[in-house]
C-alpha positions in Angstrom: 202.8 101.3 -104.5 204.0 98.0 -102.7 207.0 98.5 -100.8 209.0 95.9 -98.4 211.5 96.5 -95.3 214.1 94.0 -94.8 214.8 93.6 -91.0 218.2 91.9 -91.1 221.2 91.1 -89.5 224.5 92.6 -91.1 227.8 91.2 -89.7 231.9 91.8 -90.4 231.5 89.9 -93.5 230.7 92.6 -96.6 230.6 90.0 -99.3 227.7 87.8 -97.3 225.4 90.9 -96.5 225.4 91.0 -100.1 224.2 87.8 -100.5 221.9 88.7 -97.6 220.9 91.8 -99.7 220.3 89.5 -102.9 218.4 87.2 -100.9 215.7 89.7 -99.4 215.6 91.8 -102.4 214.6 88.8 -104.3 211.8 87.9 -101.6 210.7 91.7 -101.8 210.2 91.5 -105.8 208.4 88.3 -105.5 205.9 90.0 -103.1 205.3 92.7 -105.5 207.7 95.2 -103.6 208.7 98.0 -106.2 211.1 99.2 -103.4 212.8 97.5 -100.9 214.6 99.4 -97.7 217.4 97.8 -95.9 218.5 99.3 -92.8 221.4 101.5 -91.7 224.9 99.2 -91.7 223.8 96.5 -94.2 227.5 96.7 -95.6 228.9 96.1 -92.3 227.8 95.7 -88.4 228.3 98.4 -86.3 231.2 97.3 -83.3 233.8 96.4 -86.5 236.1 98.4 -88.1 234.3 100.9 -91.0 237.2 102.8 -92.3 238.9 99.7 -94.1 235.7 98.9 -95.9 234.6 102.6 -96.6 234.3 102.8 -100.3 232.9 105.6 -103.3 229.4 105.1 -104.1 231.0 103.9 -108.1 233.1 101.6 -105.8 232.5 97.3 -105.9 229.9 97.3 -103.2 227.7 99.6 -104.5 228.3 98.2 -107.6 227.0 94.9 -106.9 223.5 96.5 -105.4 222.8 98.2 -108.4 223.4 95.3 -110.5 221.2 92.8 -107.8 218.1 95.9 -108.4 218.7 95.9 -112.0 218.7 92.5 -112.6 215.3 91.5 -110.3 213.9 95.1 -111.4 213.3 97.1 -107.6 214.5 100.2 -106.3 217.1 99.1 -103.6 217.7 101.5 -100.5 220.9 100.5 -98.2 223.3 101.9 -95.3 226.8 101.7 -96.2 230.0 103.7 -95.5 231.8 106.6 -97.7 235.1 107.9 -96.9 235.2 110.4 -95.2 237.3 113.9 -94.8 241.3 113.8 -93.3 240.7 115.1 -89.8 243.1 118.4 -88.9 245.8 118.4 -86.4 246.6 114.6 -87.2 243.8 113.1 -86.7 242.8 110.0 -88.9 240.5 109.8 -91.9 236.8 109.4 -91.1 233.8 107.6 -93.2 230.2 108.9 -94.1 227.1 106.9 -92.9 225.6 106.7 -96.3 222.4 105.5 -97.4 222.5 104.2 -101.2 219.1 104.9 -103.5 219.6 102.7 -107.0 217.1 101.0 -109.6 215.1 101.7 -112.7 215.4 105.0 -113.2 216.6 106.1 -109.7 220.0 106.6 -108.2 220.5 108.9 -105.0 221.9 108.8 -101.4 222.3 110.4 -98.4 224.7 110.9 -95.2 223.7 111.0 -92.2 223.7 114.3 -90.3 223.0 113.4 -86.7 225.3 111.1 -85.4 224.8 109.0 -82.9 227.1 110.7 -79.8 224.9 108.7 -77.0 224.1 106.2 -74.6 227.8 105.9 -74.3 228.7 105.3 -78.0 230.2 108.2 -80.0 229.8 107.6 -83.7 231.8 111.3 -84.6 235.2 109.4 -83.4 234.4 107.7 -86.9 231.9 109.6 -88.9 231.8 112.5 -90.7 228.4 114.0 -90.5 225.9 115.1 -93.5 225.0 118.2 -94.5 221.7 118.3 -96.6 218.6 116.8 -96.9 218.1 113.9 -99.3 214.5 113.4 -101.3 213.9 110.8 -104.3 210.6 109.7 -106.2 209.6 106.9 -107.2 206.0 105.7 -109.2 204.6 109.1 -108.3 205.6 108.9 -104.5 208.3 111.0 -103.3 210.5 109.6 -100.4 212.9 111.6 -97.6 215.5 109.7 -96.1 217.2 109.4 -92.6 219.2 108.0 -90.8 218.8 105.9 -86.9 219.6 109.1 -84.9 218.2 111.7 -86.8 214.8 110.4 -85.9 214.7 112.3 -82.7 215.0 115.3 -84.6 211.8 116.5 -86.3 213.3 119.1 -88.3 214.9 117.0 -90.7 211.6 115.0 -91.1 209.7 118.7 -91.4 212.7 119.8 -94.3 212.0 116.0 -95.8 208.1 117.4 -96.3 208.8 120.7 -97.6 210.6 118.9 -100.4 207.7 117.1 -101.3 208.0 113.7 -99.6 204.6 111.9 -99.1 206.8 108.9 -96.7 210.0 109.1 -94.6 212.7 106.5 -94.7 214.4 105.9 -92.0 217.0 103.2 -92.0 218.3 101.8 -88.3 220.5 99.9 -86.5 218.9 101.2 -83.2 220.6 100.9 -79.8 219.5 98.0 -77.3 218.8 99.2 -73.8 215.8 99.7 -71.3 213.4 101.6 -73.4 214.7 101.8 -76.1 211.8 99.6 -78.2 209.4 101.9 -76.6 211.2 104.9 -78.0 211.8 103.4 -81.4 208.0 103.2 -81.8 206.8 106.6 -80.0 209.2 108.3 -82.6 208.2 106.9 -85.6 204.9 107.4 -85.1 205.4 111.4 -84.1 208.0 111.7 -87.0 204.9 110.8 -89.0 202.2 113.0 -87.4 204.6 116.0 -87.3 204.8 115.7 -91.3 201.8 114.0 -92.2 203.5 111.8 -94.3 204.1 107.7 -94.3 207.2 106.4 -92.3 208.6 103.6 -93.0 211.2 103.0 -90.4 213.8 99.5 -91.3 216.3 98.4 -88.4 218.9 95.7 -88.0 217.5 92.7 -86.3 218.5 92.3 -82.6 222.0 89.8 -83.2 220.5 87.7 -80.1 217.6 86.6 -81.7 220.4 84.6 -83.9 223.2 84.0 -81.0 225.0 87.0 -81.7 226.8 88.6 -78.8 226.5 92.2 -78.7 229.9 93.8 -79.1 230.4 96.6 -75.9 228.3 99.9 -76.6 227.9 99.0 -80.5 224.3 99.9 -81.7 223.5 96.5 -83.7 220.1 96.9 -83.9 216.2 95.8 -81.6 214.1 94.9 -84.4 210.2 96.4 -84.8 210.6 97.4 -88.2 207.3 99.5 -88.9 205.5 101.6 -91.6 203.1 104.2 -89.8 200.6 106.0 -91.4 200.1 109.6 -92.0 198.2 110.1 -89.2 200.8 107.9 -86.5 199.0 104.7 -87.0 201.1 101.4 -86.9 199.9 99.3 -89.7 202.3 96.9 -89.6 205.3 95.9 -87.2 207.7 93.0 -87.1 209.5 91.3 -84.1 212.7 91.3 -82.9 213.5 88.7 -85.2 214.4 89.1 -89.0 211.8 89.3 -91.2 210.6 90.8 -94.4 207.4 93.4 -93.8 205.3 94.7 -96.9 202.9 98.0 -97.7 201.0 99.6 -99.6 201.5 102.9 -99.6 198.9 105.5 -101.1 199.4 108.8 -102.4 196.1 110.0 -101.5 195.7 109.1 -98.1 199.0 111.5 -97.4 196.8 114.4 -99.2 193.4 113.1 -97.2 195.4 114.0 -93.5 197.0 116.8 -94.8 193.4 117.9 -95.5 192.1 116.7 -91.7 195.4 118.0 -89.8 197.3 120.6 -91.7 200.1 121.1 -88.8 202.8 121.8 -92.2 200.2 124.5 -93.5 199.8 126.1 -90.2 203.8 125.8 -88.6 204.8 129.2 -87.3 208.6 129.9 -87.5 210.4 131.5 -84.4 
């Protein structure tokens, strides 16, 4: 299967990163892309406000992906924002981190569990976290999804495989700092030796490569879009720039290292 990530850059405006989303998705499909992954706040930039836009996945937003991956035919995988629960002891609303699955014959989505309370930005002032692992399949490949953060946690990943997924999503808008590129790599790559499965890990475009000034601690995203293989190789990385990166992704090569290194098969539980 042929898939595509779309490294872009998402701003304030939700109406143009749907046009964005059009524009990519259309590229994707006429590269041969089946599915095309968008990364983590493609409805809206991280360092704007989230809970004025935060809308039902049956809401206008959503609405309009679905009909852009019906119409051009491709399975369409994006980071928008849900509302949230009322906080106790009045405290405002919240939103969900939410990634949207929709296309032919697929329709899923998943909140984020770990949220990003680091590097001096605290996304639970604003986000309700997920609960529950997320899988979907597509043209005999089944895909887990996560979210920026949860990366750095390899149970969520190891959960992901024990559903069945042969690849890993993961959907960005990484943090910019010193090493944080290096980090963005190293963890893709041991996300997918630790599961043995294909990762195919989409982030926002750094905003500088376009003259876009980072707003304060805001994670809006470093670029290096990647898919790794099974076995942690890199087989294809973008820049910091956006871009548009394709795969092919094979069934069998996720059952060939499973065969060579079967670290799921042999996990001890403590």
């Amino acid at each position: 299967m042929r898939v595509a990530l779309a490294q872009i850059v998402t701003g304030r405006d939700i109406s143009g990163n749907l046009d964005i989303v059009e524009k990519y998705a259309r590229k994707a499909k006429e590269g041969g892309a089946e599915l095309v992954v968008f990364p983590e706040a493609t409805m809206r930039a991280f360092g704007n406000s989230l809970l004025d836009i935060a809308e039902p996945l049956d809401g206008p937003w959503a609405a309009r992906v679905r009909r852009i991956a019906r119409e051009l035919g491709i399975v369409i995988v994006a980071g928008m924002f849900t509302p949230g629960q009322a906080g106790g002891s009045g405290a405002g609303r919240k939103v969900r981190n939410t990634l949207l699955v929709t296309g032919p014959g697929v329709e899923a989505s998943y909140d984020k569990i770990h949220l990003f309370d680091a590097f001096g930005f605290a996304e639970s002032d604003t986000v309700d976290a997920g609960t529950e692992a997320t899988t979907f399949e597509l043209g005999g490949i089944r895909f887990g999804l996560a979210t920026c953060y949860d990366i750095r946690f390899p149970a969520l990943f190891t959960a992901n495989a024990d559903l069945g997924a042969d690849a890993n999503i993961v959907c960005a808008s990484w943090g910019s700092g010193p090493g944080k590129v290096d980090q963005w790599r190293l963890l893709a790559r041991a996300r997918a030796v630790d599961t043995t499965t294909y990762v195919l890990a989409c982030g926002q475009a750094d905003p500088a490569t376009e003259g876009i000034e980072a707003k304060g601690s805001a994670p809006t995203g470093v670029g290096h879009s990647a898919v790794v293989s099974p076995l942690g190789e890199v087989l294809d990385e973008l820049d910091a720039g956006s871009g548009l990166l394709f795969a092919d992704l094979d069934p069998a090569v996720v059952k060939e290292a499973r065969a060579k290194l079967p670290v799921l098969a042999n996990r001890h539980t403590f």
